[in-house]
C-alpha positions in Angstrom: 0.0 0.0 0.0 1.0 3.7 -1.1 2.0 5.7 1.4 0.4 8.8 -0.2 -2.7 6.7 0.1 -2.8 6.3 3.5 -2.2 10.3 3.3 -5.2 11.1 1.0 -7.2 9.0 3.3 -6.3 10.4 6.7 -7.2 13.9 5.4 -10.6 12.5 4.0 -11.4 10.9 7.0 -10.6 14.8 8.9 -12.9 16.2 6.3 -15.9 13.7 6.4 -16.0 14.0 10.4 -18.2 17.2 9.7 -18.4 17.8 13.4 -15.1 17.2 14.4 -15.8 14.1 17.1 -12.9 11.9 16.0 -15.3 9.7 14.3 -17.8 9.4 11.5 -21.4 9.3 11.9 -24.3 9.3 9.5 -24.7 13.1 10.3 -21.6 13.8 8.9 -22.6 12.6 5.6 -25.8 14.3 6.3 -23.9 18.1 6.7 -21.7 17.7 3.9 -24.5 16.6 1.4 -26.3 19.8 2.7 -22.9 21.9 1.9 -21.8 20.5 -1.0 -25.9 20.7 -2.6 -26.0 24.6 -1.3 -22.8 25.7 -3.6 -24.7 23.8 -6.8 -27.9 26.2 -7.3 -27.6 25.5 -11.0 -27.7 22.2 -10.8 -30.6 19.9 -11.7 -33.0 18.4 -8.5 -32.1 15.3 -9.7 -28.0 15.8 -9.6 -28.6 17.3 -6.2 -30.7 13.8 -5.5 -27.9 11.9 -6.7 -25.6 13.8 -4.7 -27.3 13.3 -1.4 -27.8 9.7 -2.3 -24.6 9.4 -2.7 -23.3 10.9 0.5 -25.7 8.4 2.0 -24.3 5.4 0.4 -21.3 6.1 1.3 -22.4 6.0 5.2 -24.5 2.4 4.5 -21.4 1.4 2.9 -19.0 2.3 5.9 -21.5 1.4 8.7 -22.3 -1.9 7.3 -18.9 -2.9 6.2 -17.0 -1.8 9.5 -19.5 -0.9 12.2 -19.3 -4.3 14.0 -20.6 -3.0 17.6 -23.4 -0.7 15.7 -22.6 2.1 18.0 -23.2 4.2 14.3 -19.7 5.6 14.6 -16.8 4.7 12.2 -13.3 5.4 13.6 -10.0 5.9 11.7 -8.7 2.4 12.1 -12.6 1.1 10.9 -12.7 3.8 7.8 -9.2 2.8 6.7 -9.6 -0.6 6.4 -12.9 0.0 4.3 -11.4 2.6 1.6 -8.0 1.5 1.2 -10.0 -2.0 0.6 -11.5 -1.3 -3.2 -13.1 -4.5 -3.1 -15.6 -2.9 -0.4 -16.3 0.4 -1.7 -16.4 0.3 -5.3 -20.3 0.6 -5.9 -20.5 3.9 -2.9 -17.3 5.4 -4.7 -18.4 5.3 -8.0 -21.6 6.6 -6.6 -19.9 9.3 -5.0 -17.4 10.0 -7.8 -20.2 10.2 -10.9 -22.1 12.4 -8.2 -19.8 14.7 -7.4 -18.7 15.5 -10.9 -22.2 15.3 -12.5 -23.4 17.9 -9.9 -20.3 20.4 -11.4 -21.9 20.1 -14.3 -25.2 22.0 -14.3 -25.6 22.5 -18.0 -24.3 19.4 -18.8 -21.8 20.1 -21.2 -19.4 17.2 -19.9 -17.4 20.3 -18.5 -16.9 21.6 -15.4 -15.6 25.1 -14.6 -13.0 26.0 -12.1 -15.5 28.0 -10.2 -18.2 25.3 -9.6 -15.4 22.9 -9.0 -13.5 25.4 -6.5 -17.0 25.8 -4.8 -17.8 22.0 -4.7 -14.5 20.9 -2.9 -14.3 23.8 -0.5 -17.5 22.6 0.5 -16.0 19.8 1.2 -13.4 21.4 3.5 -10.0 21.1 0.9 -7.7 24.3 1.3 -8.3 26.8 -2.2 -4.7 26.2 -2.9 -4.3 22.7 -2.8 -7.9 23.0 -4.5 -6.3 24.7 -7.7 -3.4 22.7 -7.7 -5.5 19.6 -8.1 -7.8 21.4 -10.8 -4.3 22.6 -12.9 -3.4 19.0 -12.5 -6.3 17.8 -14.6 -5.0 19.8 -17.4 -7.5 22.3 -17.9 -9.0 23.9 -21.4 -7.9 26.8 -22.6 -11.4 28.2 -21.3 -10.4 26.8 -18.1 -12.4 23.4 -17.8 -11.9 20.2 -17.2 -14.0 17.5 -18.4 -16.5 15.3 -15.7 -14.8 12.6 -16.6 -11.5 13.0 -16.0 -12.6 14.4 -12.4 -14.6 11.5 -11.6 -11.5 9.3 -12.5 -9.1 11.2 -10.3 -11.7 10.7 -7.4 -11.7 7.0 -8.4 -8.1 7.0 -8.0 -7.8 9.2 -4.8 -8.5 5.9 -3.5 -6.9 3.6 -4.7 -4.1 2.2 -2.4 -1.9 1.5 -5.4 -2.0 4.6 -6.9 1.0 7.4 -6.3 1.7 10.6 -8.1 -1.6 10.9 -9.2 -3.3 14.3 -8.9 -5.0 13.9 -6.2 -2.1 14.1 -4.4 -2.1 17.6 -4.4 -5.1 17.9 -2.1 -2.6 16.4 0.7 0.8 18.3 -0.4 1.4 21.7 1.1 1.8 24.0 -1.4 4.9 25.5 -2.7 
């Protein structure tokens, strides 16, 4: 396993814990769906749906993959061995993934602007820097775009274990 995966996924875990208890709970996937939906106006009911599905997913996946007591809390050592486990978690990420990027996409031109994609992950809690960092590593459009499916990929590969040097990386990298 990658180091730099075990880094993407430690700072994941710190963003998902909405609330800050050291642990993940169903209402932390509730209050980031809520954040993530509010900076998409222009997006369709049904990509905001799909969004907030997806957030849910993911917290069905975790709590019935690692939640072995059922107190409804995940902890770091649970959450890890879920995500860095594809296996477990391929249906919720691609879930997640196709959501996140679909719901950048309002007029669903397969593009997504650096705007709606800077709003969408500081919703999520990611720093602005390390935000365009990742954006410029997706190779942008002259018009300054990147296509929804080359972000969903890089979300797709933010967790792989096996994956390095990928641009997702950037997200945990302190910029220069």
């Amino acid at each position: 396993m990658q180091q730099a995966a075990i880094d993407r996924v430690k700072l994941v875990f710190t963003l998902f814990d909405a609330d800050g208890t050291g642990a993940l709970e169903a209402e932390d996937f509730e209050l980031m769906a809520t954040r993530v939906v509010a900076v998409s106006p222009d997006s369709g009911e049904a990509a905001k749906a799909a969004m907030i599905a997806a957030f849910r997913r993911y917290w069905t996946t975790l709590a019935a993959e690692l939640d072995a007591n059922r107190d409804g809390r995940i902890t770091f050592e649970e959450y890890t061995a879920c995500v860095l486990a594809p296996e477990r978690f391929d249906a919720a990420l691609n879930d997640f993934a196709e959501g996140l990027a679909i719901l950048g996409d309002p007029d669903g031109d397969g593009l997504i602007e650096r705007s709606r994609f800077v709003a969408l992950m500081t919703a999520i809690g990611f720093q602005r820097a390390n935000i365009d960092a990742l954006f410029d590593a997706f190779q942008p459009s002259a018009d300054d775009q990147i296509e929804v499916s080359v972000w969903a990929a890089g979300i797709k590969d933010y967790y792989n274990p096996e994956k390095a040097g990928i641009p997702g990386d950037r997200l945990v990298e302190t910029p220069a």
